[in-house]
Structures are given as C-alpha cells and as structure tokens.
C-alpha positions in Angstrom: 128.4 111.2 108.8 125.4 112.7 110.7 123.3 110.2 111.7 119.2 110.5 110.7 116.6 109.6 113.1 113.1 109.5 112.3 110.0 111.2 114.2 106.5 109.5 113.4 103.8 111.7 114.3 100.8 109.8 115.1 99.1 111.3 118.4 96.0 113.3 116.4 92.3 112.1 117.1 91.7 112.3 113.3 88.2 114.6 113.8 87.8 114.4 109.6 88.3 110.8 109.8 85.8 110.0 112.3 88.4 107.9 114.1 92.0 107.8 115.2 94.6 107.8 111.8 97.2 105.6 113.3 95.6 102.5 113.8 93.5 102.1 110.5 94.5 99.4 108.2 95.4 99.3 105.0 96.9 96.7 102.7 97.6 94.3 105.6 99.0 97.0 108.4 98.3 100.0 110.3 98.9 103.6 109.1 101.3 104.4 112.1 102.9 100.7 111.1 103.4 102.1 107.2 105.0 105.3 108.6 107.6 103.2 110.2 108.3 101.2 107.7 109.0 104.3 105.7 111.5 105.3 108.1 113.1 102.0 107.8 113.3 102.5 104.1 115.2 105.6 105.2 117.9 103.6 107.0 116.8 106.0 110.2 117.2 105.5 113.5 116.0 105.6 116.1 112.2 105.7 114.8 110.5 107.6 117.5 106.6 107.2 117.2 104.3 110.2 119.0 100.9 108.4 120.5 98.0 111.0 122.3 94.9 110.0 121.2 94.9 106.6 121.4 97.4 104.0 122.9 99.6 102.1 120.1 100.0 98.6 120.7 103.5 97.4 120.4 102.8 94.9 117.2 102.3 98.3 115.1 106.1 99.4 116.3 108.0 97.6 114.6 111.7 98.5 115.4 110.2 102.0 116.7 110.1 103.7 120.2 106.9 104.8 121.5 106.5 108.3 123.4 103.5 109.6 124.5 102.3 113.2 124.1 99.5 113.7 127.2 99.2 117.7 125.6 98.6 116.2 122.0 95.4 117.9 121.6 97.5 121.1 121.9 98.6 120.6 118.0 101.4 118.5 115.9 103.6 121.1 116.5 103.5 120.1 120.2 103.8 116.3 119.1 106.6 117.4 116.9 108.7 118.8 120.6 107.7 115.4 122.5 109.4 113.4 119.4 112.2 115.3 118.8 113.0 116.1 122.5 112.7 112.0 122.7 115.1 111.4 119.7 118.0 114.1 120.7 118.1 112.1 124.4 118.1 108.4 122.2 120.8 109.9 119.7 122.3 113.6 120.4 122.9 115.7 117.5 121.2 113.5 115.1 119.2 114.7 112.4 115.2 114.0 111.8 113.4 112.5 109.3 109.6 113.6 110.2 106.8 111.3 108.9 102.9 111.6 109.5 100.9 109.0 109.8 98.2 110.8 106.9 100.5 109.3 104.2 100.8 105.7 104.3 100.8 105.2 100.8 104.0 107.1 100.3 106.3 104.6 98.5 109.1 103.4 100.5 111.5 103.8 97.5 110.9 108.0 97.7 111.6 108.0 101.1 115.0 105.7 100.6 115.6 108.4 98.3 115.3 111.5 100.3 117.1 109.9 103.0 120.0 109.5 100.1 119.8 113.2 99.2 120.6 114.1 102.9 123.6 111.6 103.5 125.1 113.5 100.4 123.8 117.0 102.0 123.4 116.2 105.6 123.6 120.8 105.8 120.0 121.0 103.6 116.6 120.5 104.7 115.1 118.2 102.3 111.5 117.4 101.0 110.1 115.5 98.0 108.9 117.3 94.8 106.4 115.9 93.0 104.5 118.3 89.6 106.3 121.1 91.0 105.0 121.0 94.3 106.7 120.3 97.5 105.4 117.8 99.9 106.2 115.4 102.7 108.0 114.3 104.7 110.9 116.6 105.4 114.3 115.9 106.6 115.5 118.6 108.8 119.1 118.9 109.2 120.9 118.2 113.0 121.7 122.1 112.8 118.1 122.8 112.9 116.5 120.8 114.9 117.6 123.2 118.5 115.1 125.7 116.1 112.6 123.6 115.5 112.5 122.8 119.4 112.4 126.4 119.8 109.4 127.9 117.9 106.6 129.7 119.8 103.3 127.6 120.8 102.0 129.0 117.7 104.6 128.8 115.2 105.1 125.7 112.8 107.8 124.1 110.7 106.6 125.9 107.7 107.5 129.3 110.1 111.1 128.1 110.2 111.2 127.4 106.7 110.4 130.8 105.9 112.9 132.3 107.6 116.0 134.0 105.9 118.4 132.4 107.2 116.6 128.6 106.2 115.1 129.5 102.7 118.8 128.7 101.4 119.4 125.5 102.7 115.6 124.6 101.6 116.6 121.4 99.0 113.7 119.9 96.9 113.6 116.3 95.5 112.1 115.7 92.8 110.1 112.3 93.3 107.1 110.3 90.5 105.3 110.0 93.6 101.9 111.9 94.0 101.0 110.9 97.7 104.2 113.3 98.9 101.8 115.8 98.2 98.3 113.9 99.4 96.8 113.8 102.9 94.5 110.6 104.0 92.2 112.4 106.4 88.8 111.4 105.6 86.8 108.2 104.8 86.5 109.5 101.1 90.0 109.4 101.0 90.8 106.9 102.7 88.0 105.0 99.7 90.2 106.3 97.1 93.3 105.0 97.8 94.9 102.2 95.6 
C-alpha cells in the first residue's frame, strides 16, 4: 500500500488577517495545531509542517516535523517545494496529503475520509466535494508529486490539475462539510466561525 504523508502549509504572514494564521487560537489550540491534527485523522505520516513568517513553537507540533521556508514570502507554491522536498527525504515515494493552516475548522471525520478514498485509490488525486464544489485539502498521488516539485516559479497546483494527462485521475469526494470550501483569512472570518 502507498504510504500518505501529510504537508501543512503554515509559513504565510496572513496580510488579510493582520497577523500570522498559524498561531491563532481557536477552541483551545492553534490553527497550524488543528491542521495537524487533521492529518492525524488522516492516519498520515510523516506530518511535515512549513514555518516562514513566524517561528512555531514545538507545543503546536504535535507528532509533526517542522521545516522552515526562509523564501516563504516568495508564495505557497514555494512552501509547497520546501514541504514536499522535506517529506520525499523522511519517506521516499510516499504520497501527500496537503493541509493549510486557513481551515481549521475542517472536521477531522472528512479528512479520515479522504484519506480512505485514497488507500482504496492510492492512483487518483483526491479532494473533498461539498454543494458541488471542490475544496480542500487535496491528496496528491506518489506518482505526482516528482510534477508538483517540478512546476515553474509561477505555476500552481491548480496548473497541474489542468493538465491532460491529470484531469482523469482528478477524484472528488463528496463530504457535509462546508469549510472544505471556506478560507479563515480575516478577523471577520475568523468572528464568524462556530
């Protein structure tokens, strides 16, 4: 069985937000620490997390490793590299599970059941459905990931996804969870959640 790893991208300044995402609480723990955790609902590992803008003390790690991105301001795309580059060295040919830490209020249970999607399709890239709209996080296949490493500096996952040759192994799952599709990037939004 191919084994999942996880990358938690947590490395942006949060400009919108007026303050570093990762490290703002909610219900009792930090965002980046609710990212893990979702990753552990997965059953992945290694759980790389991706710091830049601000350091990430160890108690918000959990069972994760940290790696720091010094060229984070260059985009998540460049966070994305650093994380997977760090995961393929911790467990080669694995594939990725890639969390943000905008999402914290995804439910553990949809990410447990993306993660079972892929262990019955580890070929498919997978992502959560929700009102007919695809969200996050995806799971990108072990076969992909050497392609993902290997978009341009201004190229994104969604430019891979595109492509011929991916659109067919695009899976969707359909999930009763609206924050797959919801970003947490401002203090109204961050007001508004439950």
């Amino acid at each position: 069985m191919t084994a999942l790893g996880a990358v938690v991208l947590a490395a942006g300044a949060g400009e919108r937000m007026g303050r570093p995402k990762a490290l703002i609480a909610w219900r009792g723990r930090s965002f980046v620490r609710h990212a893990v955790a979702q990753a552990e609902a997965a059953a992945a590992g290694p759980i790389v997390v991706v710091e830049g803008a601000v350091v990430i003390p160890a108690e918000h790690l959990g069972p994760a490793i940290k790696v720091t991105n010094p060229t984070w301001p260059k985009g998540q795309m460049d966070s994305l590299r650093r994380g997977l580059v760090e995961l393929g060295g911790l467990a080669p040919g694995c594939a990725a599970l890639v969390l943000t830490v905008d999402r914290p209020h995804v439910r553990p249970e949809t990410v447990a059941a993306l993660a079972a999607a892929f262990r019955a399709a580890p070929t498919q890239v997978w992502q959560p459905e929700h009102g007919g709209r695809r969200g996050h996080p995806l799971i990108w296949p072990a076969m992909l990931v050497p392609e993902l490493l290997a978009l341009g500096p201004e190229e994104s996952p969604r430019d891979l996804l595109g492509r011929p040759t991916v659109t067919g192994l695009r899976r969707a799952l359909a999930v009763d969870d609206p924050a797959v599709l919801d970003n947490v990037d401002r203090p109204a939004d961050l007001a508004r959640l439950p």
